[in-house]
C-alpha positions in Angstrom: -62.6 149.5 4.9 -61.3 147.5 8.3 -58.1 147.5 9.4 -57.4 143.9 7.9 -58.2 145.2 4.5 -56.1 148.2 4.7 -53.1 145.8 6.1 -53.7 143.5 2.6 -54.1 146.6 0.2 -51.2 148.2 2.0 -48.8 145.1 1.5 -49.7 144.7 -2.3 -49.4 148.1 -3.1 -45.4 147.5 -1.1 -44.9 144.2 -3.3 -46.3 146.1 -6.5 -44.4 148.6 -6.1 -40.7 146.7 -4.8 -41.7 144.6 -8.7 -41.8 147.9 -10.2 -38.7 149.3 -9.0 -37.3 145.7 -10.3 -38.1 146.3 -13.5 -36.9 149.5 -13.8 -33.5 148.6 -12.9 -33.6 145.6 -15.1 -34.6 148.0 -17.9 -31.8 150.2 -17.1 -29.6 147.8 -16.9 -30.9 145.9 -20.6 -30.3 149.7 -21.7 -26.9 149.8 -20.5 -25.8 146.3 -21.8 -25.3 145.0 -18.1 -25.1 141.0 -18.2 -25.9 138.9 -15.2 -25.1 135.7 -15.0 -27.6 132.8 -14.1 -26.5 132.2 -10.8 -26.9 135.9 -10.1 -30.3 136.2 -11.7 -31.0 132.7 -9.0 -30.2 134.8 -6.5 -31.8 138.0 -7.3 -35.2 136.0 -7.4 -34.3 134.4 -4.1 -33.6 137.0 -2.0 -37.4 138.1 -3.7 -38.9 135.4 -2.4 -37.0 136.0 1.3 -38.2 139.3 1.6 -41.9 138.4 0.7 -41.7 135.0 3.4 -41.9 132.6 0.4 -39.6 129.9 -1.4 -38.8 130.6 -4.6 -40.9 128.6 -6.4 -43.7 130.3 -4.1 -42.7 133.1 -5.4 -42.4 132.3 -9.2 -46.1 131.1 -9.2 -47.0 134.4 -7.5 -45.6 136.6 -10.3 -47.4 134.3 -12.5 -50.2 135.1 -10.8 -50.0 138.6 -11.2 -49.2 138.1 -15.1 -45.3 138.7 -15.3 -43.0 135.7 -16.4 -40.0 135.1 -15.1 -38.0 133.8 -18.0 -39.1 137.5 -19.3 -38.0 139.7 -16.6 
């Protein structure tokens, strides 16, 4: 495998598993009858999108993508 490659499959094993540690706290949270609000969920998915160098919509698609649904999480 070249270095490029093991850069790529580095960096989307560090974005799968930052989506799973997401989900587990949302789980946790759904558990514990935690609310957010919208504008706190808007921000949650933007400060996503920050730390993977896309806009939000960017991101969005991206999840899509990878077969999760926003309105879900």
């Amino acid at each position: 495998m070249s270095f490029i490659s093991q850069i790529v499959s580095r960096a989307s094993e560090d974005r799968l598993e930052m989506l799973i540690e997401e989900r587990l706290k949302l789980q946790e949270a759904k558990k514990l009858n935690v609310i957010a609000s919208d504008d706190e969920v808007d921000k949650a998915f933007k400060g996503l999108a920050e730390r993977n160098k896309m806009t939000t919509e960017q991101f969005l698609q991206h999840m899509k993508s990878q077969g999760a649904d926003a309105k879900v999480i």
